[in-house]
C-alpha positions as CSV (number, residue, x, y, z in Angstrom):
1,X,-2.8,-2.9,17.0
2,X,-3.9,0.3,15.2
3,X,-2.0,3.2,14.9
4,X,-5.0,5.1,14.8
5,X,-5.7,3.7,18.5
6,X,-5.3,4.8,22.5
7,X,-3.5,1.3,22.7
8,X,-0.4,2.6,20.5
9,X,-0.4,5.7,22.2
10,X,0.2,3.9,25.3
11,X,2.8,1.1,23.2
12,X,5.2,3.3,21.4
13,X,6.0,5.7,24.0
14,X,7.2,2.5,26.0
15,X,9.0,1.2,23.2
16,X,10.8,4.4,22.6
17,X,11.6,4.8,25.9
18,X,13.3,1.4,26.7
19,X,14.5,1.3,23.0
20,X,16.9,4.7,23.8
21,X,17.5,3.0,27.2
22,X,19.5,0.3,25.9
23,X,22.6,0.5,23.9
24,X,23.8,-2.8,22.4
25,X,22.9,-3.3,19.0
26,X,21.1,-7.1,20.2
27,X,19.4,-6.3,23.1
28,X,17.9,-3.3,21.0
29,X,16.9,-5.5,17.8
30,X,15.5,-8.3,21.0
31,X,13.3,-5.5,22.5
32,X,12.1,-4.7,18.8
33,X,11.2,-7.8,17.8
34,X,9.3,-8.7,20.3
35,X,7.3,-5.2,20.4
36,X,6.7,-6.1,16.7
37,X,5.3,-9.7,17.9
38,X,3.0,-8.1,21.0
39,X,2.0,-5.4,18.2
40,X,1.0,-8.0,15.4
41,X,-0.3,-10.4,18.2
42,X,-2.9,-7.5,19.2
43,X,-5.1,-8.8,16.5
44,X,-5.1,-12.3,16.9
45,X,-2.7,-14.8,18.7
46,X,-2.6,-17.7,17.2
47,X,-2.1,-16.5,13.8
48,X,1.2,-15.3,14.6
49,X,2.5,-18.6,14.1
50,X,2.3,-18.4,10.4
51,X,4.8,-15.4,10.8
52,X,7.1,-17.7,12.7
53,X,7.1,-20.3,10.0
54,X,7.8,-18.3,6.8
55,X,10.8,-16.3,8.9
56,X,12.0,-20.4,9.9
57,X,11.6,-21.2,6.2
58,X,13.6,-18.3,4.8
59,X,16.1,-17.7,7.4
60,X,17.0,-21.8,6.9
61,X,16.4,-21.2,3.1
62,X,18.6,-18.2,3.2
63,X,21.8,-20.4,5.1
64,X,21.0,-23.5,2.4
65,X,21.2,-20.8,-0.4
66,X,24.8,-19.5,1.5
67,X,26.3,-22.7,1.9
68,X,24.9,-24.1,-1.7
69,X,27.5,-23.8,-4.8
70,X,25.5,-25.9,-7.6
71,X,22.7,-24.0,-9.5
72,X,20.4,-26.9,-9.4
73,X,20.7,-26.7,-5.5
74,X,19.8,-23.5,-5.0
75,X,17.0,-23.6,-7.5
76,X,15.5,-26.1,-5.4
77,X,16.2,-24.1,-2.5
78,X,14.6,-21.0,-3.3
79,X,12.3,-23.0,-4.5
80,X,11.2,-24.6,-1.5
81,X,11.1,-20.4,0.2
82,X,8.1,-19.0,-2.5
83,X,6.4,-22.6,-2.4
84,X,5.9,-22.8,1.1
85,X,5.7,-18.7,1.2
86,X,2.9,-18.3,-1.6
87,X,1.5,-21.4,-0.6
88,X,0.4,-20.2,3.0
89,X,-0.8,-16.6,1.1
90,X,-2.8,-18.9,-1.4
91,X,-4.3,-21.5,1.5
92,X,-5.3,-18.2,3.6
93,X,-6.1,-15.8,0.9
94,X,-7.0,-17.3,-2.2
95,X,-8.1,-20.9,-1.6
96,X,-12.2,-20.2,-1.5
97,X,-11.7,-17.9,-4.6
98,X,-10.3,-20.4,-6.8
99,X,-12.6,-22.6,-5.2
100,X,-15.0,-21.1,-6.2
101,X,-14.1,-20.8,-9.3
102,X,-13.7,-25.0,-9.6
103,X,-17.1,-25.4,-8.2
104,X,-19.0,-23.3,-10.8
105,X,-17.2,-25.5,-13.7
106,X,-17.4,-28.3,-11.6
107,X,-21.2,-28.5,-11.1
108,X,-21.7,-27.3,-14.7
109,X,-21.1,-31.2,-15.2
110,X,-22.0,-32.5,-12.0
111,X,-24.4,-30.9,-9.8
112,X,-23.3,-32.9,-7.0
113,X,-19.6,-31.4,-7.3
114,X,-17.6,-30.4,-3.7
115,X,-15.1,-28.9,-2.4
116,X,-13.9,-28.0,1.0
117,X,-13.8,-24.4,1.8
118,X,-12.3,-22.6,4.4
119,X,-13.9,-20.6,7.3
120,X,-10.9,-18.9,8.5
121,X,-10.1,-14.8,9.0
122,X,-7.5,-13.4,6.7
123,X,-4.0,-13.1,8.8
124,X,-3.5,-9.5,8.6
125,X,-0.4,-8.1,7.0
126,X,0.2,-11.9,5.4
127,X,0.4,-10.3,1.7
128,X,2.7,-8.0,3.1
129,X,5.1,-9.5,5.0
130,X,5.4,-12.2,2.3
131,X,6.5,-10.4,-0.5
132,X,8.9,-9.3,1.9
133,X,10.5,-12.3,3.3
134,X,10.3,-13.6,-0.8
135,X,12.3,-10.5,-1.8
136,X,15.4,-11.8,1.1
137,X,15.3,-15.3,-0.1
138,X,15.2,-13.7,-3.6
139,X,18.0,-11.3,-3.6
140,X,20.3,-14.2,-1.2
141,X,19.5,-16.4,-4.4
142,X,20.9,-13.6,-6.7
143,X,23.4,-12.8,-4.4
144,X,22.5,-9.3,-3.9
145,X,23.0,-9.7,-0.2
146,X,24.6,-12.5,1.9
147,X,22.5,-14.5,4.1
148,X,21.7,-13.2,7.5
149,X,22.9,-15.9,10.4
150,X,21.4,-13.9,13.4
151,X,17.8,-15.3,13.5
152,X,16.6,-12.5,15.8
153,X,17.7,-9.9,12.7
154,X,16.1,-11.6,9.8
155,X,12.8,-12.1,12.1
156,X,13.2,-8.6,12.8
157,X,13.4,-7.2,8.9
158,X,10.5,-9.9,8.4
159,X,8.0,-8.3,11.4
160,X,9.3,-4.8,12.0
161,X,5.9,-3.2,13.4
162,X,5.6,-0.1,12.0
163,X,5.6,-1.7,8.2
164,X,5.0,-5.2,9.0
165,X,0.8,-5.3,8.6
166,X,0.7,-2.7,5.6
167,X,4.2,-1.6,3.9
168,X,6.4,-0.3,2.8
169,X,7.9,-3.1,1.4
170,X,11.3,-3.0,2.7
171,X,14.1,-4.8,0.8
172,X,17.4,-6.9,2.7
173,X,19.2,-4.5,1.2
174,X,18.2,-1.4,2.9
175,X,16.6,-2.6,6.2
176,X,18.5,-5.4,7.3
177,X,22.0,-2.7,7.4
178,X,20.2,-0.8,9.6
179,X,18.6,-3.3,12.1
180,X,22.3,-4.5,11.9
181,X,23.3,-1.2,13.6
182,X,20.5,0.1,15.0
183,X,21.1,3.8,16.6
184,X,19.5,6.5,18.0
185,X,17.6,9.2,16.4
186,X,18.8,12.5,16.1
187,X,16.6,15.3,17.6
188,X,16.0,16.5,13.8
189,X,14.7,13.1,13.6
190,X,12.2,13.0,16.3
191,X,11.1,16.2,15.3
192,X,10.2,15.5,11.6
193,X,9.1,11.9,12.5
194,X,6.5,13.3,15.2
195,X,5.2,15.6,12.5
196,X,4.8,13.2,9.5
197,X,3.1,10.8,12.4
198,X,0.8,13.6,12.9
199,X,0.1,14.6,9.1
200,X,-0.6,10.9,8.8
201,X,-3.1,10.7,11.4
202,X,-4.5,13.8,9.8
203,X,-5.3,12.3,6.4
204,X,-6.6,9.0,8.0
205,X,-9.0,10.1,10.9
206,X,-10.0,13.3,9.6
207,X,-10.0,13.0,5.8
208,X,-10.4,9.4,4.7
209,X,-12.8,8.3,7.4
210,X,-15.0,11.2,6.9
211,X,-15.3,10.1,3.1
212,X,-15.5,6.7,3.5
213,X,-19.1,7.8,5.3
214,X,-20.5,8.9,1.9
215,X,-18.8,6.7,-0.4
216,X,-20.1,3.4,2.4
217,X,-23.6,4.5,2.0
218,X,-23.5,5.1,-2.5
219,X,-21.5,2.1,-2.8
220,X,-23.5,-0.3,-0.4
221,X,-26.5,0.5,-2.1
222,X,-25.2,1.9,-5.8
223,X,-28.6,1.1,-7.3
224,X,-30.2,3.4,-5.6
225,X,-28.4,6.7,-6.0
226,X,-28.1,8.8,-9.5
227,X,-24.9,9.6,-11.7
228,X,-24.1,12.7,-9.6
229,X,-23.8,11.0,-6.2
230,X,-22.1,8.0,-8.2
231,X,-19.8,10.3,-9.7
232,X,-18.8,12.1,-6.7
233,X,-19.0,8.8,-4.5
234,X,-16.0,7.5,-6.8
235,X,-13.7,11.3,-6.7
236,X,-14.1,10.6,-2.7
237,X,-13.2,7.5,-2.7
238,X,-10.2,8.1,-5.2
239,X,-9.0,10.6,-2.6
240,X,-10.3,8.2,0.9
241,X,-8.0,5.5,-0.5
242,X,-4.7,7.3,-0.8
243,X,-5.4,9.6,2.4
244,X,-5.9,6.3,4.2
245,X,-3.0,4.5,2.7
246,X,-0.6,7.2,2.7
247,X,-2.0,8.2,5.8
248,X,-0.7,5.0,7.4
249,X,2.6,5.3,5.4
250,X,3.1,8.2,7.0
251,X,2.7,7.2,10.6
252,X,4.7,4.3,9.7
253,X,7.5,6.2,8.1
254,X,7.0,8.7,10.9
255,X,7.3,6.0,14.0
256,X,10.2,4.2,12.2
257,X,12.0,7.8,12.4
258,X,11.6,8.3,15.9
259,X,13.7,5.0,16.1
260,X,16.5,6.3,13.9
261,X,15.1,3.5,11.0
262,X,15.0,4.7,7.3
263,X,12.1,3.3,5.6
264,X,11.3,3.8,1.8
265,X,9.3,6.8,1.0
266,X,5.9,4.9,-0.7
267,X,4.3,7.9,-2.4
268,X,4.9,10.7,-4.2
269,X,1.7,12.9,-4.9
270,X,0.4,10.3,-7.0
271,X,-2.5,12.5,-8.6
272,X,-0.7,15.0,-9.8
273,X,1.0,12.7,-12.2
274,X,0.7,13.3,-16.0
275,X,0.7,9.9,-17.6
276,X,0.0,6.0,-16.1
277,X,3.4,5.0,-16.0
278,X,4.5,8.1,-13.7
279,X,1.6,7.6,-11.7
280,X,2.8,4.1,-10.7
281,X,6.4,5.4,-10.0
282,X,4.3,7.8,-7.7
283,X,1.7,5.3,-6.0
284,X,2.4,2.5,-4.3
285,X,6.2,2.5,-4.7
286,X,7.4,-0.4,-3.1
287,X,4.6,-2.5,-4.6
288,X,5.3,-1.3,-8.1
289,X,9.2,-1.8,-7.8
290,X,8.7,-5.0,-6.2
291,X,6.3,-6.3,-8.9
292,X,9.2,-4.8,-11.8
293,X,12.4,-6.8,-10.1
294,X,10.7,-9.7,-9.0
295,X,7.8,-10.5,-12.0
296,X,8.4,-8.1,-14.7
297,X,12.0,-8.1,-15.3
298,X,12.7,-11.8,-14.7
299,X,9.9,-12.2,-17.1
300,X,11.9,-10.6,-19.9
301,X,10.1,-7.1,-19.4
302,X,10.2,-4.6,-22.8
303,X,13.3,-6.7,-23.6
304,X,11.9,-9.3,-26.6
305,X,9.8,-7.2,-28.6
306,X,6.3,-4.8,-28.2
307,X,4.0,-8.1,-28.6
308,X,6.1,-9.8,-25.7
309,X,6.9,-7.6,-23.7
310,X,2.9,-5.9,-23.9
311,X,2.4,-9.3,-22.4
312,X,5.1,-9.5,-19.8
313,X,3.3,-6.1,-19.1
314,X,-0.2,-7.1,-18.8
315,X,0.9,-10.4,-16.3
316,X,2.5,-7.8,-14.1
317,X,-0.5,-5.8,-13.7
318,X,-2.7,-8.3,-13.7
319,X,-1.3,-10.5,-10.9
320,X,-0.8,-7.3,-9.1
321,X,-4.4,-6.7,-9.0
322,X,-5.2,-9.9,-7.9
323,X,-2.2,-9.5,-5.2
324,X,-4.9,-6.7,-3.7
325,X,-7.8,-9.2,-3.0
326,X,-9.3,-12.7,-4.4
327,X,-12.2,-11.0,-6.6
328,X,-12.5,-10.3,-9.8
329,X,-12.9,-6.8,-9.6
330,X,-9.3,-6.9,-8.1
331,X,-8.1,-8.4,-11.6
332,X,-10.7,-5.8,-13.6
333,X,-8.9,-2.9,-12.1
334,X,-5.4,-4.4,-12.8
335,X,-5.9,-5.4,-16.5
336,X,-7.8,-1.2,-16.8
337,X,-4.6,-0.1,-15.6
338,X,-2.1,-2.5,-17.8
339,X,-4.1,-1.3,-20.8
340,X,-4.0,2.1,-20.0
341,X,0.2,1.6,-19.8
342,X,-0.1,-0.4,-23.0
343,X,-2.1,3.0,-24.8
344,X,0.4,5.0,-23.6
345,X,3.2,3.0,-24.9
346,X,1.3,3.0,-28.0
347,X,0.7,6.8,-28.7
348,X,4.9,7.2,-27.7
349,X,5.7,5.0,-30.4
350,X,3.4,6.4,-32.7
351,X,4.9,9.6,-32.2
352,X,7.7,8.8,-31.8
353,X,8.6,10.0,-28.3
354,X,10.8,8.5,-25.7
355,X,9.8,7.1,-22.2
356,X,8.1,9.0,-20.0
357,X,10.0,11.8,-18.0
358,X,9.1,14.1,-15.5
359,X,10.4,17.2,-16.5
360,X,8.4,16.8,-19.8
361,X,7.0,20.6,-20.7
362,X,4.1,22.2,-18.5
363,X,1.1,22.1,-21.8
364,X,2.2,18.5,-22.5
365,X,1.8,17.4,-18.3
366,X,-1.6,19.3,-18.3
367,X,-2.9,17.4,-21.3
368,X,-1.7,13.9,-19.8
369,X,-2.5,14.5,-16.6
370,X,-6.1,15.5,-17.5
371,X,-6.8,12.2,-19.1
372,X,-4.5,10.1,-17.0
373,X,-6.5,11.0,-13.9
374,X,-10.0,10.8,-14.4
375,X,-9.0,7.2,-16.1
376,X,-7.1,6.1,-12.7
377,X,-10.4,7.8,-10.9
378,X,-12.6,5.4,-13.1
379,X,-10.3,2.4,-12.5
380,X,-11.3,2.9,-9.0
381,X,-14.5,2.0,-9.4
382,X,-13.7,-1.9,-10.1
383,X,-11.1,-1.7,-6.7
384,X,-14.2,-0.5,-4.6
385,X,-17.4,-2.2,-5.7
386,X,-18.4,-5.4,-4.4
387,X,-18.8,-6.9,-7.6
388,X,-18.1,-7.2,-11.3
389,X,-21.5,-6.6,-11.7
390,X,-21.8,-3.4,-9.1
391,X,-18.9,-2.1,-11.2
392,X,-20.6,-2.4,-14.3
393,X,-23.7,-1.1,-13.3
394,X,-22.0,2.0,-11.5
395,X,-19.9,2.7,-14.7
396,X,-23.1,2.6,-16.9
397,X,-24.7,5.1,-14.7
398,X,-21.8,7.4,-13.8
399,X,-22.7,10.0,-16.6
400,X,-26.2,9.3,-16.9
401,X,-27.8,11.7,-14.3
402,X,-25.8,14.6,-13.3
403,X,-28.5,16.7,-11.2
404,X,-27.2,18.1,-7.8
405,X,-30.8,17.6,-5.8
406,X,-29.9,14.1,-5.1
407,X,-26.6,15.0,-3.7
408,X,-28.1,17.4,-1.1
409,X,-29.8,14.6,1.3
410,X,-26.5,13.5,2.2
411,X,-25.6,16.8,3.3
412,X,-26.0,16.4,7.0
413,X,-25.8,12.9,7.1
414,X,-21.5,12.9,5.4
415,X,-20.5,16.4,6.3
416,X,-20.4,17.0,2.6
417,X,-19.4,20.5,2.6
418,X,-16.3,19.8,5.5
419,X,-15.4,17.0,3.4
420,X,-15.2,18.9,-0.4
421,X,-13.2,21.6,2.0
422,X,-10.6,18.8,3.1
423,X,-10.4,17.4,0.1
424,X,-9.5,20.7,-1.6
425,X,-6.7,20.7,1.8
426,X,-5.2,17.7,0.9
427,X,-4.9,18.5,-3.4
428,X,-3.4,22.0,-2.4
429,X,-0.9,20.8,-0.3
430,X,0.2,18.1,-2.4
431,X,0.1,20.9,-5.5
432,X,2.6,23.0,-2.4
433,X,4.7,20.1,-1.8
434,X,5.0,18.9,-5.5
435,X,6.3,22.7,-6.4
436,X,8.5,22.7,-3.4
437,X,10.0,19.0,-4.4
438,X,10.3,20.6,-7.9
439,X,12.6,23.8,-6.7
440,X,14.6,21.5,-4.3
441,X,13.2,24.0,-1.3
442,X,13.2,23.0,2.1
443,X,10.0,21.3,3.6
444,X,7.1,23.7,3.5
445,X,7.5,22.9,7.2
446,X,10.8,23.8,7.9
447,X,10.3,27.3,6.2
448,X,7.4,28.1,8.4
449,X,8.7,30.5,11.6
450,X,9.2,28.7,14.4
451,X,5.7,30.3,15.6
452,X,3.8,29.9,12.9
453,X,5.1,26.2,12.7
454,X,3.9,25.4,15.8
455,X,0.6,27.0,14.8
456,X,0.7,24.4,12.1
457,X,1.1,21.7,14.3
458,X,-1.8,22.7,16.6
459,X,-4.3,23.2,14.0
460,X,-3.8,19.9,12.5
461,X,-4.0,17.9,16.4
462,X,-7.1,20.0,17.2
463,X,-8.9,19.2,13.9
464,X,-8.1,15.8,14.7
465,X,-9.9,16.0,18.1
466,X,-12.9,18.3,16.8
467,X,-13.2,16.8,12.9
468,X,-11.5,13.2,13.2
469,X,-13.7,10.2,12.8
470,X,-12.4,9.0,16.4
471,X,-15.9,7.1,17.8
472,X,-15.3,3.5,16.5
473,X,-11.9,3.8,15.4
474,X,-11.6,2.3,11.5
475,X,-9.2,0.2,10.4
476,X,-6.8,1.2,7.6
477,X,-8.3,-0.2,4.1
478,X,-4.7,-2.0,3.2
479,X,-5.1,-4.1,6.5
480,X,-7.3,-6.3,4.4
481,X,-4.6,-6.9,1.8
């Protein structure tokens, strides 16, 4: 089910409304669960049976790993979890990539070389919801938390709807407390949830979708458009992607609210970060955090040396761009992004500065920041091209052909004027809110008169209604990861 759809409008209402009509802490995580099953179950049936068996393997896992005193047993046991867990994202993910990959080398030396594929649709959510059933089996292993005995609550943490298909990635430690106790939401709450549902829907209906209509048409056919369309094809898409993903983060955040649940906050103004290593502590947050306590630490991080841990550094990133989609242009952008944390590290310890902070001085942010972000705009580049090859020949031709007549046939045809207008909406409230963050104010909402707030608020539904890309409702872009 899409947020973005008449069918949720029709679905949470019901679910808020029997889910404040009971008061039992069961009966409340029962009715959840099984509006997270009829929400995931909107897509395709059948497939949630793979949910049910990696929440059966790490809820049985997660008793064994209770129970289990000797360290060879519960190595075996956690084991057993991330085998079977990575082993149903590999067989649905990653299988035909790899392959792929087989056959080419294969039929180098036998032309007659086979392998089975597999002709099956990508379970939506499975990367997800994986990584966040590992990180309980995980943390039960370190004994971080205890094992969970109620099945309906760990199922529950595992399919929670509003972050179950796309994030964030919720950890035992703060989600499963609160399904433990679920409660009410204050009217404070319901407000501010409503209103970051809204601001969501803004930046996915009418922001992203209306780019992704230019960037579609440069990217599907990148050949035959110049370095100026190129070149702004790219900015839009830098700026589609997070509307769209934070977009759905903030619907998500914004629903789970209305319920009284505290989910993890998943980005923080990402573009207006000054160096790579802040801008991953700003995008993507419970991605990047999972990645750092679950690959990079454990692999010994920047603990054995600069040669090591550049390494350790460069695995992380790598396997996190592969984590996004079975292409190589998946582990392109990933390796651009561990080399540009690997530069920065180099330039600190050449001049002998300490890590990155983010109350370093104002001329020192505007200098990073202005070659941070036009290198994380280029990154994006390998993320949206079809191929290694598109990428390569859209990065050879981004600078080559700057003209603006090319750009004006699309004018019509994208809305390019509305769209540079909402663009330049979303990058000044981000600038408002990163200010406001910075002073410790109050929400730019909540210092809005009450009239004027509600002003607000109706501006942003009816540009929804009159601007939002509502005719063939789009799915979010992270649903395919």
């Amino acid at each position: 089910m899409l947020f973005n759809s008449v069918a949720f409008l029709v679905f949470l209402p019901i679910v808020w409304g029997c889910y404040h009509a009971l008061r039992g802490s069961q009966a409340r995580a029962v009715l959840l669960l099984v509006a997270s099953y009829v929400f995931y179950m909107w897509w395709r049936v059948d497939y949630v049976v793979l949910l049910l068996l990696s929440t059966a393997v790490d809820y049985t896992c997660g008793l064994a790993l209770g129970r289990a005193d000797r360290a060879l047993a519960r190595r075996l046991t956690l084991a057993a979890s991330v085998v079977v867990n990575l082993g149903l994202l590999v067989s649905f993910k990653y299988w035909n990539f790899l392959a792929g990959q087989v056959l080419s080398i294969g039929r180098m030396f036998d032309p007659a070389f086979e392998l089975p594929l597999l002709d099956v649709l990508l379970p939506v959510g499975i990367s997800f919801y994986t990584f966040q059933t590992m990180s309980y089996t995980i943390d039960v292993y370190r004994r971080k938390v205890e094992p969970e005995r109620n099945p309906v609550r760990l199922a529950l943490y595992v399919s929670f709807f509003p972050q179950l298909v796309a994030g964030p990635i919720e950890r035992p430690g703060r989600l499963l407390p609160q399904i433990r106790s679920p409660r009410a939401a204050t009217a404070d709450e319901l407000v501010s949830g409503l209103r970051l549902m809204l601001w969501g829907m803004f930046k996915k209906v009418v922001v992203a979708d209306r780019l992704a209509i230019y960037v579609d048409i440069v990217y599907g056919e990148p050949t035959g458009h110049n370095g100026a369309q190129l070149l702004l094809a790219t900015v839009f898409f830098a700026v589609q992607i997070y509307c769209d993903f934070s977009g759905y983060t903030d619907i998500a955040l914004g629903c789970a609210r209305t319920l009284g649940f505290d989910l993890m906050k998943n980005f923080r103004r990402p573009y207006l970060a000054w160096c790579p290593t802040e801008f991953w502590r700003r995008w993507h947050i419970s991605l990047s955090t999972w990645f750092r306590d679950y690959v990079y630490i454990p692999l010994g991080g920047s603990r054995r040396g600069v040669t090591r841990g550049g390494l350790t550094l460069m695995i992380t990133f790598l396997v996190s761009g592969l984590w996004h989609g079975a292409n190589w242009t998946f582990i392109a952008w990933g390796a651009v992004h561990g080399l540009m944390v690997l530069i920065e590290r180099a330039v600190r310890r050449a001049l002998g500065l300490g890590p990155s902070r983010g109350d370093a001085r104002l001329g020192v942010r505007l200098v990073g920041a202005a070659i941070t972000i036009p290198g994380v705009i280029i990154a994006w580049v390998f993320f949206r091209a079809d191929s290694l090859s598109s990428a390569t020949y859209i990065l050879t031709h981004l600078f080559s052909d700057l003209t603006l007549q090319g750009i004006s046939c699309h004018l019509y045809r994208t809305h390019l004027l509305t769209s540079l207008i909402l663009v330049g909406v979303v990058v000044g409230f981000d600038i408002l809110e990163e200010w406001r963050a910075r002073q410790q104010a109050d929400s730019l909402w909540a210092i809005l008169p009450r009239p004027l707030r509600w002003c607000g608020y109706w501006s942003v539904a009816v540009c929804i209604v009159l601007l939002g890309q509502l005719a063939g409702t789009q799915q979010f872009v992270y649903f395919q990861f």
